[in-house]
C-alpha positions as a Markdown table, in Angstrom:
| # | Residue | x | y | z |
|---|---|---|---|---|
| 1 | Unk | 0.0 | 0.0 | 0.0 |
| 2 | Unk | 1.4 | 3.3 | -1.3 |
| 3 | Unk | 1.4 | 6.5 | 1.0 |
| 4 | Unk | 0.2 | 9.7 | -0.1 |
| 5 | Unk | 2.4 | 13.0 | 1.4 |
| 6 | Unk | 0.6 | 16.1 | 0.7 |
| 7 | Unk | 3.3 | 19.7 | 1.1 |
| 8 | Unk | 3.4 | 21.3 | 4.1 |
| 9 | Unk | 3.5 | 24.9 | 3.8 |
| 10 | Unk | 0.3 | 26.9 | 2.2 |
| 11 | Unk | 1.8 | 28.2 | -1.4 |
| 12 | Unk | 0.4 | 31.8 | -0.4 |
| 13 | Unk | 1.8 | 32.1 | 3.2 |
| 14 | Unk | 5.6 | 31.1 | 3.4 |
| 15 | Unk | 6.9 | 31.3 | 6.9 |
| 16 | Unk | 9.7 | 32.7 | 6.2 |
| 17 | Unk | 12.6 | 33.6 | 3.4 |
| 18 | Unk | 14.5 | 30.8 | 4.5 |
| 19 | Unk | 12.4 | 27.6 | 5.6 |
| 20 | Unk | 12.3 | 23.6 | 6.2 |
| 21 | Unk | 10.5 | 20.7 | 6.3 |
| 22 | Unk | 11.5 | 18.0 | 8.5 |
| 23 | Unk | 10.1 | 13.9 | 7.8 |
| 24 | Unk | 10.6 | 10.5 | 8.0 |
| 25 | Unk | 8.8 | 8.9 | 5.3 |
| 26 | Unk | 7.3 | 5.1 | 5.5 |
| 27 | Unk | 8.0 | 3.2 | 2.4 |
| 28 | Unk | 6.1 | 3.4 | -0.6 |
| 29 | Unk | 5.2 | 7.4 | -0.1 |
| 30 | Unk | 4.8 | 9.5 | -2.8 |
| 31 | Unk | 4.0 | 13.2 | -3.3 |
| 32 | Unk | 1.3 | 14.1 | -5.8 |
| 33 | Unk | 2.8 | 16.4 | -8.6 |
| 34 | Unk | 2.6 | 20.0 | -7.4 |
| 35 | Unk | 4.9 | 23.5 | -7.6 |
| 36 | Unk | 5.3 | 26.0 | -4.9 |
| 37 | Unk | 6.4 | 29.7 | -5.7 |
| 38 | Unk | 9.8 | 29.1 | -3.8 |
| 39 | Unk | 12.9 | 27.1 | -5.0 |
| 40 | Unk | 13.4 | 23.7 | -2.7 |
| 41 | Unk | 16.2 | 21.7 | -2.4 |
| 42 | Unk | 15.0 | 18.1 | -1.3 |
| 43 | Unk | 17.7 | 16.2 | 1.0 |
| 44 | Unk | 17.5 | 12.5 | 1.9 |
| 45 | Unk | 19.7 | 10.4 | 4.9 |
| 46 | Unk | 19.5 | 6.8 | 3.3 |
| 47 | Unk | 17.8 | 5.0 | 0.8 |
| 48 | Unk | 17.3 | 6.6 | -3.2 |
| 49 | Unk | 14.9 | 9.9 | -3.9 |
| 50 | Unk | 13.1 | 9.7 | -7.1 |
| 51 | Unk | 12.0 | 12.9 | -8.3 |
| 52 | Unk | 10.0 | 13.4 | -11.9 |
| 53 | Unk | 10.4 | 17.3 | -13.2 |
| 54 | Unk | 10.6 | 18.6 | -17.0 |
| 55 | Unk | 10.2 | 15.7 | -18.3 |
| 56 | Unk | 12.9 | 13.9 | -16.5 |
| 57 | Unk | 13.4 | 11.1 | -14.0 |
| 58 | Unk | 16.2 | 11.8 | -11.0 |
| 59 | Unk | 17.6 | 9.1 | -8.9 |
| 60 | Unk | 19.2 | 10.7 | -5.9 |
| 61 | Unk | 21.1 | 8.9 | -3.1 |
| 62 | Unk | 22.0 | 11.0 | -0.1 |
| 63 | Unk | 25.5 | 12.2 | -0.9 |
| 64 | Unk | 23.3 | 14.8 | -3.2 |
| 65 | Unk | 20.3 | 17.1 | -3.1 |
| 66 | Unk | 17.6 | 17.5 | -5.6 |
| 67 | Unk | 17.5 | 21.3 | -6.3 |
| 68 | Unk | 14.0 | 22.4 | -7.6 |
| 69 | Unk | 12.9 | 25.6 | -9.4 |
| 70 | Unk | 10.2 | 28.0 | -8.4 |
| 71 | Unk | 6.9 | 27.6 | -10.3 |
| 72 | Unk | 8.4 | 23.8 | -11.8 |
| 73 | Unk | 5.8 | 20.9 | -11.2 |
| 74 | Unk | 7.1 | 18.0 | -9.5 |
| 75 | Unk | 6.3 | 14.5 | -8.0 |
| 76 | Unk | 8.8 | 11.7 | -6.0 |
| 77 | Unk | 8.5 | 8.4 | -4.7 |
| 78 | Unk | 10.4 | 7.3 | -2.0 |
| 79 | Unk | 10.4 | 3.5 | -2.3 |
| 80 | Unk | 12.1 | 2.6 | 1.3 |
| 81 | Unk | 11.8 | 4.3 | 4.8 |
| 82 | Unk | 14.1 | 7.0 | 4.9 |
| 83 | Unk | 14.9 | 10.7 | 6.5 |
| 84 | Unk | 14.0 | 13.7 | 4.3 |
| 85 | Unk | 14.4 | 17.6 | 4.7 |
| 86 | Unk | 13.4 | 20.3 | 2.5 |
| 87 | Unk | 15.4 | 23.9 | 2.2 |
| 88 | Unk | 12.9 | 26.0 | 0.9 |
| 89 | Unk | 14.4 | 29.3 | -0.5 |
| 90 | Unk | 12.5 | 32.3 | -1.5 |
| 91 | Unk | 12.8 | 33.8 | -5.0 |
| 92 | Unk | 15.1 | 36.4 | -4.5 |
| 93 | Unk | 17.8 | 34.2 | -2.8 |
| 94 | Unk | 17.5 | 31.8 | -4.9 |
| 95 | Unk | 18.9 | 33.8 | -7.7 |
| 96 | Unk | 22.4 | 32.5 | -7.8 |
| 97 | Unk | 20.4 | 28.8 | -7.9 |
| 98 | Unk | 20.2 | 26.8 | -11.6 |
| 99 | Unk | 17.0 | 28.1 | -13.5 |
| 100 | Unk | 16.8 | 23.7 | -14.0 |
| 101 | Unk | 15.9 | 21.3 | -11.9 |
| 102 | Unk | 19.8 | 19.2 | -11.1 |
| 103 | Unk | 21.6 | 17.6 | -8.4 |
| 104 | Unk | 23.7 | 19.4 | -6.1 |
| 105 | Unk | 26.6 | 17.5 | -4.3 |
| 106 | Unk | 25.7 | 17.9 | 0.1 |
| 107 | Unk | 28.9 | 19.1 | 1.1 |
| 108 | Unk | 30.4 | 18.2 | 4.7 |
| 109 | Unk | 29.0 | 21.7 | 5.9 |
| 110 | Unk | 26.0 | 21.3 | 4.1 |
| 111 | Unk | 25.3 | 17.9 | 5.7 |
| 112 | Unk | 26.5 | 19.1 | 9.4 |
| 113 | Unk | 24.1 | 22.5 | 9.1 |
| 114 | Unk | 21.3 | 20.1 | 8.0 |
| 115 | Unk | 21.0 | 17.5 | 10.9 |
| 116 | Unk | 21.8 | 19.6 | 13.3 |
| 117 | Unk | 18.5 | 21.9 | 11.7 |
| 118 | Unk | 16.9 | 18.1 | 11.6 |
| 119 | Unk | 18.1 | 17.4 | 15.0 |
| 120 | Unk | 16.6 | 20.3 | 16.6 |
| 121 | Unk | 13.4 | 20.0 | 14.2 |
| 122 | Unk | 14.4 | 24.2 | 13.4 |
| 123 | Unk | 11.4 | 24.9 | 10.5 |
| 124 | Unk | 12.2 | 28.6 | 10.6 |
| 125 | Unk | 15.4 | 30.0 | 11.9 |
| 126 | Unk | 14.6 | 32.8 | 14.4 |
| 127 | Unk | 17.6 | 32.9 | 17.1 |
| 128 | Unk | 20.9 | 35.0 | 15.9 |
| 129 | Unk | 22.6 | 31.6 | 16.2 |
| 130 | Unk | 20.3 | 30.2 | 13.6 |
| 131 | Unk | 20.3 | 32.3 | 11.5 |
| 132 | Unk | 24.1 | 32.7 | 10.7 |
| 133 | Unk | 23.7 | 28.4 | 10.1 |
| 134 | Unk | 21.4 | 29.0 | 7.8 |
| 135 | Unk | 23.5 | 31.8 | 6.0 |
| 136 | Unk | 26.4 | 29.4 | 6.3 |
| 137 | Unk | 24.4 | 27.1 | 4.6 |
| 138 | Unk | 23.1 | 29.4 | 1.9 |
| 139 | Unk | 27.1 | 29.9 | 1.3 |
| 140 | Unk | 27.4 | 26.5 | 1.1 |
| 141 | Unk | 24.3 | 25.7 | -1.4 |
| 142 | Unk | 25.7 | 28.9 | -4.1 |
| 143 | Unk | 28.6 | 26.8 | -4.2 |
| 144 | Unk | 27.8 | 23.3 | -4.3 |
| 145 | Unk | 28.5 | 21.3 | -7.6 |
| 146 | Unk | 26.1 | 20.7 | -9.8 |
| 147 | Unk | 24.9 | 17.2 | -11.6 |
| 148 | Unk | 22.3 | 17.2 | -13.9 |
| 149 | Unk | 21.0 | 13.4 | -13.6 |
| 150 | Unk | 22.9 | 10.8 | -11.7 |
| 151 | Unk | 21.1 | 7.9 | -13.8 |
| 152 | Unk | 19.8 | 9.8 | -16.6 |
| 153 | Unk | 17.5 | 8.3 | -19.3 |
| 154 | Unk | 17.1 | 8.3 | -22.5 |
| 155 | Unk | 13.1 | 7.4 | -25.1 |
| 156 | Unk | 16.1 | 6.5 | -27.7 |
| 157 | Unk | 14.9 | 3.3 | -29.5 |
| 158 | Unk | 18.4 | 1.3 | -29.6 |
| 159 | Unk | 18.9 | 2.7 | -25.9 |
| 160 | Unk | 15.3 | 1.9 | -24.0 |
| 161 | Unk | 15.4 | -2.1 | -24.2 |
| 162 | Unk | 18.9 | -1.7 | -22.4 |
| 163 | Unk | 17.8 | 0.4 | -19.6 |
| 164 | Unk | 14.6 | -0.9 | -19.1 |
| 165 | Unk | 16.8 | -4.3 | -18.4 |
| 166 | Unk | 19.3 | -3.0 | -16.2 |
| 167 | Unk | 16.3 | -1.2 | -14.4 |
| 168 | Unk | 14.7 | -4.5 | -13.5 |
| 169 | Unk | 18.1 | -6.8 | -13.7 |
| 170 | Unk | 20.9 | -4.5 | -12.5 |
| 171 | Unk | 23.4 | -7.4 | -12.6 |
| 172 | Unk | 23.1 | -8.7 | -16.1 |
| 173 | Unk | 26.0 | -9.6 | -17.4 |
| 174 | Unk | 25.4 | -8.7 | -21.0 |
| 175 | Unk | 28.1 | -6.3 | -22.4 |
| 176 | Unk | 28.2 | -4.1 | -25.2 |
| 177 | Unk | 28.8 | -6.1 | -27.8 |
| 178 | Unk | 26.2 | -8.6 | -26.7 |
| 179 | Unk | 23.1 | -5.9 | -26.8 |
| 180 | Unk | 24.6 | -4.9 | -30.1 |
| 181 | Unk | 24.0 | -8.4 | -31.6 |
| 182 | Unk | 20.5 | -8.8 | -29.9 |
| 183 | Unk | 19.7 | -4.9 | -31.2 |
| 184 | Unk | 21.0 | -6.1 | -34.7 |
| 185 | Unk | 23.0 | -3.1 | -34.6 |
| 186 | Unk | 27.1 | -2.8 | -33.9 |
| 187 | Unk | 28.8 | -1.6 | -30.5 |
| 188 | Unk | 30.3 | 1.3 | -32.3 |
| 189 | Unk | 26.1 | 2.5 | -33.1 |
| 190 | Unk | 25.1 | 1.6 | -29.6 |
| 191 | Unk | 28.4 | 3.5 | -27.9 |
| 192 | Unk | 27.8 | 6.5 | -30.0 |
| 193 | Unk | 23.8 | 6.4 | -28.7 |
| 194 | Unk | 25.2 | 6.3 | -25.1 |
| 195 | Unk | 27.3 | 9.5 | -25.4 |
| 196 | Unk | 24.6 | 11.4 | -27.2 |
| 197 | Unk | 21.8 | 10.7 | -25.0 |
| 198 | Unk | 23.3 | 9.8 | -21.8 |
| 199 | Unk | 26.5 | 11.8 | -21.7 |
| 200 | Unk | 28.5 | 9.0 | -20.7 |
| 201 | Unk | 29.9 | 5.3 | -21.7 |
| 202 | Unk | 27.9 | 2.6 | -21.7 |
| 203 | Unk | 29.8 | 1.0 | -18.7 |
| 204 | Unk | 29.7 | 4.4 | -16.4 |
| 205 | Unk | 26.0 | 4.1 | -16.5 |
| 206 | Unk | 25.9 | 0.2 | -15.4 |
| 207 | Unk | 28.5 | 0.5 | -12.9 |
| 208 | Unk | 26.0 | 4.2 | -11.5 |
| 209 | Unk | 23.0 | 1.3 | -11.8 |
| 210 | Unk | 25.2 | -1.0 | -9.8 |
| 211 | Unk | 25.8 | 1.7 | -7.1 |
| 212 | Unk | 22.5 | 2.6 | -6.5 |
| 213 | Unk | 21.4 | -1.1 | -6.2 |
| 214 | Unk | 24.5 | -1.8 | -3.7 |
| 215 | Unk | 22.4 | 0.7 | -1.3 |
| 216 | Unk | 19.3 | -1.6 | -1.5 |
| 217 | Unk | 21.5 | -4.5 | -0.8 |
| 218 | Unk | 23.4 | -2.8 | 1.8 |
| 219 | Unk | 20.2 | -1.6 | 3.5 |
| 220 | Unk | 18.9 | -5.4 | 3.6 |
| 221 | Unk | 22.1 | -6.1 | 5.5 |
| 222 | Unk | 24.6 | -8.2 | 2.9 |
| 223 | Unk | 28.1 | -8.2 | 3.3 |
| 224 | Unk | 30.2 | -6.3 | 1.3 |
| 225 | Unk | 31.8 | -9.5 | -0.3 |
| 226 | Unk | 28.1 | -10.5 | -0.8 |
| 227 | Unk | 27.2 | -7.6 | -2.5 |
| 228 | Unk | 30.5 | -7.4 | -4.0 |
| 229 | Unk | 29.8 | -11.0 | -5.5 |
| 230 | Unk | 26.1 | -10.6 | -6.5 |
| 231 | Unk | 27.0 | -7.2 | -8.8 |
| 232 | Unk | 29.7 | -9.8 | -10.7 |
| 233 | Unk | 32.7 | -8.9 | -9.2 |
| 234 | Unk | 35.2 | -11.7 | -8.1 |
| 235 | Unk | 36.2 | -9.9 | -4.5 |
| 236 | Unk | 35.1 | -7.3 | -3.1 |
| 237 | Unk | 37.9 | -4.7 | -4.0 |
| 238 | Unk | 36.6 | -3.1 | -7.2 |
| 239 | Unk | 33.1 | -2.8 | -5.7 |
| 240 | Unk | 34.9 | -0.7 | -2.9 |
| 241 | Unk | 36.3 | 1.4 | -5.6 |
| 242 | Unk | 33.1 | 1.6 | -7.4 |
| 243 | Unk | 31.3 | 2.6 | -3.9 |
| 244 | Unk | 34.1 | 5.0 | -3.2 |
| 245 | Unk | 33.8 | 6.7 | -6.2 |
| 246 | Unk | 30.1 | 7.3 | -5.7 |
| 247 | Unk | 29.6 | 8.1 | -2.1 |
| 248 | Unk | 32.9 | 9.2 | -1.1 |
| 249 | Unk | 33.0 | 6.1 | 1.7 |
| 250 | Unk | 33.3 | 2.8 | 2.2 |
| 251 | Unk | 30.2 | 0.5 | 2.0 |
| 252 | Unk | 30.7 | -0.1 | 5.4 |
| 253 | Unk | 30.9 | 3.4 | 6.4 |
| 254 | Unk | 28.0 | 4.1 | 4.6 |
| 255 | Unk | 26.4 | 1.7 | 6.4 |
| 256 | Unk | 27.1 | 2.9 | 9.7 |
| 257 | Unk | 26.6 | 6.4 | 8.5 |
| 258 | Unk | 23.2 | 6.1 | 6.6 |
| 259 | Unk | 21.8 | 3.0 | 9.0 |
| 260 | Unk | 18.0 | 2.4 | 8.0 |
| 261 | Unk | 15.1 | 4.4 | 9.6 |
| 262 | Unk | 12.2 | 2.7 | 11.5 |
| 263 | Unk | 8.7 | 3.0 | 10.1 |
């Protein structure tokens, strides 16, 4: 049974120029598709945010934020039990933000200055102390880099039979070559597709669907040389790699770090 979350703040009264949302959503919650006239930035500790805007589909674990546009129409789907928090910036600060939804990377600061906000369940800042974090923070959002899609997608007819496999088996073993000859097409076509409409290599874009599947597997409790050997690998060192690269931790630590929520 899916979960319905409706926004919390009426569109015509903002609390403030600065504001947040603070919840830990059951899985299976979505939000219906709605726009507010401030820009949010959507924050997650554990588990995968899935966010629909402009005609796109983001994926975003919690080593990034999904930064959202005033006046852009969005829905998401959180599929497991996990802690969210919006930043809610009025129009006129958000003026250094992309005019696009994107993913921003949570810096260090970013991601003290949040749970401490989380913490203290702080919806609008109103002491002195406060309110410098949350200017800190502001800092820290101008700056942060930006990703447009961390799995991105493509309607491209050679490309959609891959994804839509990797989507549903993200250990296939089938390489390039191998789609190629079932697509009746050649790996030079099919690489080409991938750069055009993905922006990256056939194999970064497996080994990103790996990653995010090694968080659902981590989250059901597997060992790292189980996970390690149920994405292909032979040991466990080039998933370690592959993790590193992504969240900028080991699996374990990421474990530790991001432990589930209860709900």
């Amino acid at each position: 049974m899916s979960n319905v979350y409706q926004p919390l703040y009426d569109n015509h009264c903002p609390p403030g120029e600065v504001f947040f949302g603070h919840e830990v959503f059951l899985p299976n919650t979505s939000t219906p598709n709605h726009s507010h006239p401030w820009g949010q930035l959507q924050i997650i500790n554990g588990g995968i945010l899935e966010l629909k805007a402009e005609s796109k589909r983001f994926l975003s674990p919690s080593q990034y934020a999904v930064w959202v546009p005033a006046g852009i129409p969005h829905e998401s789907y959180m599929r497991r039990s996990l802690n969210y928090c919006s930043m809610n910036i009025c129009e006129a600060l958000s003026a250094p933000m992309p005019s696009y939804t994107c993913l921003l990377e949570v810096s260090p600061i970013m991601e003290a200055i949040i749970t401490d906000l989380s913490n203290r369940r702080i919806r609008v800042p109103e002491t002195e102390q406060d309110k410098r974090l949350v200017s800190v923070l502001l800092d820290q959002v101008y700056q942060a880099k930006e990703h447009e899609q961390f799995l991105p997608t493509s309607d491209d007819k050679l490309l959609q039979p891959i994804l839509n496999e990797l989507e549903r088996h993200p250990t296939t073993d089938k390489n390039l070559k191998d789609w190629a000859d079932e697509l009746h097409t050649t790996e030079r076509t099919l690489a080409r597709h991938c750069k055009d409409k993905l922006g990256m290599s056939f194999t970064e874009w497996r080994q990103r669907r790996k990653f995010l599947y090694s968080l659902q597997l981590l989250r059901k409790g597997l060992s790292v040389k189980e996970i390690a050997l149920t994405l292909g690998y032979h040991q466990a060192s080039p998933f370690i790699t592959l993790f590193k690269k992504h969240a900028q931790c080991t699996p374990e630590q990421y474990r530790q770090k991001f432990a589930p929520t209860k709900g």
